[in-house]
MARBA-3410 file (N, C-alpha, C, O; in Angstrom, 1 decimal):
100
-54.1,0.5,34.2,-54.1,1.9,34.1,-52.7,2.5,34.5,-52.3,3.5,33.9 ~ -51.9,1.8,35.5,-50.9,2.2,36.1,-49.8,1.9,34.6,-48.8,2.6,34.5 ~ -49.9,0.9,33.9,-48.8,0.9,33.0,-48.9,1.6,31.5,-48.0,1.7,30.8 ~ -50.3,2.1,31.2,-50.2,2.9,30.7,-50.0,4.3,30.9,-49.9,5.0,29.9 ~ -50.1,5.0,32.1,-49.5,6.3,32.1,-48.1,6.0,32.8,-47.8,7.0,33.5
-47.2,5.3,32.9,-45.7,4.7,33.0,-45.7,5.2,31.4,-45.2,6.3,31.0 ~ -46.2,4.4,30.5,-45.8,3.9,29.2,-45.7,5.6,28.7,-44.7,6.2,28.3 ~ -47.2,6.2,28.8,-47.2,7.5,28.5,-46.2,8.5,28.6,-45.5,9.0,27.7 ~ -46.1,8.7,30.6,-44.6,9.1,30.9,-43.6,9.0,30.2,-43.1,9.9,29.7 ~ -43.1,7.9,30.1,-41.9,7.3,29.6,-41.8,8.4,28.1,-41.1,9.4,27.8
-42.7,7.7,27.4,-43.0,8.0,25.8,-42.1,9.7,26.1,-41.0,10.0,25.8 ~ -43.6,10.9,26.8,-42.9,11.8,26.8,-41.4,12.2,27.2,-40.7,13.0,26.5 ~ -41.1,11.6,28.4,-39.6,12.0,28.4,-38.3,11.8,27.6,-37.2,12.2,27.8 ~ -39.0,11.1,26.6,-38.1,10.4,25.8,-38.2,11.6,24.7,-37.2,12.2,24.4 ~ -39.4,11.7,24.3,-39.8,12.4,23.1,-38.7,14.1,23.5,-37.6,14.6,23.0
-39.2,14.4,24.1,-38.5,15.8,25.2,-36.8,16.3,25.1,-36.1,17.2,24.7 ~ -36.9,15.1,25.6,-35.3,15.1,26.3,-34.5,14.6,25.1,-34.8,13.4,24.7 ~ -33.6,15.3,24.4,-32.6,14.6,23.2,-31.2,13.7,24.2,-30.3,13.1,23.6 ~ -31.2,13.8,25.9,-30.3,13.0,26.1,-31.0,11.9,26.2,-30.6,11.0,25.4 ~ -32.0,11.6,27.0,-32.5,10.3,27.1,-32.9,9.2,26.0,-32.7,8.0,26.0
-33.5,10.1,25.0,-33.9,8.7,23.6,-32.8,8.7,22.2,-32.6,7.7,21.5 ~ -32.1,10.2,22.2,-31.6,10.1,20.9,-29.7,10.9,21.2,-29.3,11.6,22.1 ~ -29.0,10.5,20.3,-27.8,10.9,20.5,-28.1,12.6,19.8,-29.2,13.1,19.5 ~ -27.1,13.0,19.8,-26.4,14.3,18.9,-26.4,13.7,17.8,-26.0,12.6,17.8 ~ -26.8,14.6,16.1,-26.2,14.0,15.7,-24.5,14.1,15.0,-23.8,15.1,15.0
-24.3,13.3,14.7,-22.5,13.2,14.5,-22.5,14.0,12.7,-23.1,13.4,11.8 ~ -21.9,14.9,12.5,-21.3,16.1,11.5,-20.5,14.9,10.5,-19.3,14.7,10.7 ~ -21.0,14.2,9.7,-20.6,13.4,8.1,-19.6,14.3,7.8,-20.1,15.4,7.5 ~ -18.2,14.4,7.9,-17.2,15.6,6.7,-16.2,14.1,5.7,-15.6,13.0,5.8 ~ -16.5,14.8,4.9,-15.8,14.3,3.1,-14.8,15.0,2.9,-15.1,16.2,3.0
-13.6,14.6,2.6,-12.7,15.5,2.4,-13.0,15.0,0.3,-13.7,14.1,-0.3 ~ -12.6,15.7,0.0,-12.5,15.7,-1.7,-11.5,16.0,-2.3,-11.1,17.1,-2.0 ~ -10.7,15.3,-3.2,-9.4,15.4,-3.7,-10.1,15.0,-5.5,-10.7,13.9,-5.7 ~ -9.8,15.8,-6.4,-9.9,15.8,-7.7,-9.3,15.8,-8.8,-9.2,16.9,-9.5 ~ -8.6,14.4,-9.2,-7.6,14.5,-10.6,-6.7,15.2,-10.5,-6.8,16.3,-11.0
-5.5,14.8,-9.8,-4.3,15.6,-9.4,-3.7,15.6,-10.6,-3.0,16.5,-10.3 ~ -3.5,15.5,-11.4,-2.6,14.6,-12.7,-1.4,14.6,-12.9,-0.9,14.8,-14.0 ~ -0.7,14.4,-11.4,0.7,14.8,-11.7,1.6,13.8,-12.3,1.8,12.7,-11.8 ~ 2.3,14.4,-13.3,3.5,13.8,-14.0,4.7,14.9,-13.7,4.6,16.0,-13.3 ~ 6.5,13.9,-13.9,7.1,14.5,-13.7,7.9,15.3,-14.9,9.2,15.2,-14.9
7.1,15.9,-15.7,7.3,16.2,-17.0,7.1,18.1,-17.2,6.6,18.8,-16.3 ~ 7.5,18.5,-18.2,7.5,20.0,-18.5,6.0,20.2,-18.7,5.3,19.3,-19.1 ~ 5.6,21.7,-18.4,4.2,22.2,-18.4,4.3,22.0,-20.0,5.3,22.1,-20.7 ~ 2.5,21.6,-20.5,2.6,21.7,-21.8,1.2,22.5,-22.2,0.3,21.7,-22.1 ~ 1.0,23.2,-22.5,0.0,24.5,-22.7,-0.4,24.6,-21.0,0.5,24.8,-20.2
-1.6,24.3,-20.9,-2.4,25.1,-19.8,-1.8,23.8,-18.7,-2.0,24.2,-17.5 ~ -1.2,22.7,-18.8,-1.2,21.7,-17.7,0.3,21.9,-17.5,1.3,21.8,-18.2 ~ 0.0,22.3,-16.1,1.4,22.2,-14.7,1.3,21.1,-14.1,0.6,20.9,-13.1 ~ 2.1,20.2,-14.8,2.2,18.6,-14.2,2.8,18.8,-12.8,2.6,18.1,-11.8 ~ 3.6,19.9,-12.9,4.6,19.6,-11.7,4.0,20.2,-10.4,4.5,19.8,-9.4
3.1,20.9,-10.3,2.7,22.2,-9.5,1.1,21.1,-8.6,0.5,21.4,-7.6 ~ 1.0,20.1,-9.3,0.1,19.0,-8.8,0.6,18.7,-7.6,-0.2,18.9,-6.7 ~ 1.8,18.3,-7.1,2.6,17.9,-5.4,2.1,19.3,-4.5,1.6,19.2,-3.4 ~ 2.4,20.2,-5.0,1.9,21.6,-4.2,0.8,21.7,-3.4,0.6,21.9,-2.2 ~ -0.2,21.3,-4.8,-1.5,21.3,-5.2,-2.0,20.2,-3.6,-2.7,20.5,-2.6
-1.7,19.4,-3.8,-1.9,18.5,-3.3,-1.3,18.3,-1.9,-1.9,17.5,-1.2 ~ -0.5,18.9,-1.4,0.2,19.5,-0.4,-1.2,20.5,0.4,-1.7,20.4,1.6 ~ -1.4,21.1,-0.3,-2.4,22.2,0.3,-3.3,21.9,0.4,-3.6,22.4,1.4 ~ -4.4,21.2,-0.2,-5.1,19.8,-0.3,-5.3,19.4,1.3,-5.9,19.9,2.2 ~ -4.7,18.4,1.2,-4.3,17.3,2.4,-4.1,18.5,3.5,-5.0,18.2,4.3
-3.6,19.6,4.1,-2.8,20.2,5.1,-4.7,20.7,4.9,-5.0,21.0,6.0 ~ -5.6,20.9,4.2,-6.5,22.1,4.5,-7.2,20.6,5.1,-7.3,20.5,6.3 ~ -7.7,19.3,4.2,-8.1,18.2,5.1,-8.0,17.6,6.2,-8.8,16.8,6.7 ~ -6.5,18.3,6.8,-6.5,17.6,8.2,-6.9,18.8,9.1,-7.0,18.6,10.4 ~ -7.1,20.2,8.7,-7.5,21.4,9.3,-8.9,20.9,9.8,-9.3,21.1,10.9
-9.5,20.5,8.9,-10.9,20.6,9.3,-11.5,19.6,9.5,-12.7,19.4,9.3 ~ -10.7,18.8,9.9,-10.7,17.5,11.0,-11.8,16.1,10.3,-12.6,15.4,11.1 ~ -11.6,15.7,8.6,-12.7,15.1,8.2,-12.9,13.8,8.5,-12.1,13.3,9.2 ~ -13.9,13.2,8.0,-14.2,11.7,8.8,-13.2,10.9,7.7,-12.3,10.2,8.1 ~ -13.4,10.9,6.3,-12.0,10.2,5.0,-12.5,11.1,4.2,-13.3,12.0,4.0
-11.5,10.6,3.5,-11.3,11.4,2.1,-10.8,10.9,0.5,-9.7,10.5,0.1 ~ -12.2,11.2,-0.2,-12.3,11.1,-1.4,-11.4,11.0,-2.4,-11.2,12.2,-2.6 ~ -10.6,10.2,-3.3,-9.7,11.1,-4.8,-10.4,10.6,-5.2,-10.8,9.5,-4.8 ~ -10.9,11.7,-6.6,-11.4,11.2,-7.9,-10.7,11.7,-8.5,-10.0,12.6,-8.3 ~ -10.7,10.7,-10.0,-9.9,11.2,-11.0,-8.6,10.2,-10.9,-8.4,9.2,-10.2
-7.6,10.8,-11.9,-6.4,10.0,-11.8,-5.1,10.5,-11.2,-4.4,11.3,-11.8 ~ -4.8,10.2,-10.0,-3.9,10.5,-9.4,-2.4,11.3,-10.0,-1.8,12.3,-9.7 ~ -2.2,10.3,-11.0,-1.1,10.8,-12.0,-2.0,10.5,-13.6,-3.0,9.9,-14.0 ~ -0.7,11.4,-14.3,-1.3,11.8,-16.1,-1.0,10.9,-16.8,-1.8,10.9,-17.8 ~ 0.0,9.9,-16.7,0.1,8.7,-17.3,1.0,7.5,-16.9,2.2,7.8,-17.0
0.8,6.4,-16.5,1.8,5.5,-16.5,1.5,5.7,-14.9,0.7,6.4,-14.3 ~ 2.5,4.5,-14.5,2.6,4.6,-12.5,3.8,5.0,-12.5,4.1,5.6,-11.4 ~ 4.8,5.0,-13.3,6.0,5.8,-12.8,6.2,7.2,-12.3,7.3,7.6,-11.9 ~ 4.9,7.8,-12.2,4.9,9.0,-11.1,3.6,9.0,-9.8,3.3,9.9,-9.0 ~ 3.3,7.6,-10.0,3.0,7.2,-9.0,3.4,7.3,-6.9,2.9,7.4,-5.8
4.3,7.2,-7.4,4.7,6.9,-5.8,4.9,8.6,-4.7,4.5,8.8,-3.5 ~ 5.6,9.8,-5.6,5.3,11.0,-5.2,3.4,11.2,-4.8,2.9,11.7,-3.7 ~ 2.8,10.8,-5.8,1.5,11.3,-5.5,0.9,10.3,-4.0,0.0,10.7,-3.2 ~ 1.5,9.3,-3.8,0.8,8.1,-3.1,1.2,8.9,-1.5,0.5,9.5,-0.7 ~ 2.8,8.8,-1.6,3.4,9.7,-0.3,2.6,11.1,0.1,2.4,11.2,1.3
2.2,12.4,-0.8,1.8,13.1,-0.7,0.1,13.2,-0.1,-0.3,14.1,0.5 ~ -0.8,12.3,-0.4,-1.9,11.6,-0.2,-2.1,11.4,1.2,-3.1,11.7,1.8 ~ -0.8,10.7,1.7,-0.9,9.6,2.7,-0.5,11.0,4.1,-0.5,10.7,5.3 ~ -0.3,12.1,3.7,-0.5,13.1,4.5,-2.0,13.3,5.0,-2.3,13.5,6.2 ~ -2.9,13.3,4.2,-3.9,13.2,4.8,-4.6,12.2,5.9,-4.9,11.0,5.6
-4.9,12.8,7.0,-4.7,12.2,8.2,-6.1,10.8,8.3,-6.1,9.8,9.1 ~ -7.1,11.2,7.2,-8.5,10.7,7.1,-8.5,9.7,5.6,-9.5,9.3,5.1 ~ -7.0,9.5,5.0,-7.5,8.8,4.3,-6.4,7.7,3.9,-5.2,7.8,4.0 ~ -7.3,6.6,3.5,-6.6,5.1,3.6,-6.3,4.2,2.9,-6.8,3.1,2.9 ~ -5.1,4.7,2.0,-4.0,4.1,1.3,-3.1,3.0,1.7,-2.2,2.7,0.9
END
């Protein structure tokens, strides 16, 4: 009798109390970066190849504001070829949550 109202006890204080059975829980943040597509080339109708480093600048500086766990790119970094690769890689690598 004595170890089931232990057992009981227990059960409840556990159930009760969020220090004793269970943590806090921990806030998941995603940072998201989408198809930067920068090239180092003249704007051609509606696409500012160049205005992407900016872009991406403000980006990364608002992801490390809000302190995320990593962060996402989708899409293609640059618009064609890797020869404008390496500006985009440097500019990325500002973000403090993700791992290039």
């Amino acid at each position: 009798m004595k170890i089931k109202l232990l057992i009981i006890l227990l059960l409840c204080a556990l159930l009760t109390d969020n220090s004793l059975g269970q943590q806090k829980p921990f806030p998941l943040k995603i940072g998201l970066i989408a198809d930067p597509q920068y090239a180092y080339q003249d704007t051609k109708g509606i696409r500012y190849y160049s205005n992407s480093l900016s872009k991406l600048y403000a980006a990364t500086t608002a992801i490390n504001t809000a302190q995320v766990n990593f962060t996402v790119m989708v899409g293609d970094p640059v618009d064609a070829g890797t020869k404008d690769l390496i500006p985009t890689l440097k500019m990325s690598r500002r973000a403090q949550s993700i791992g290039l």
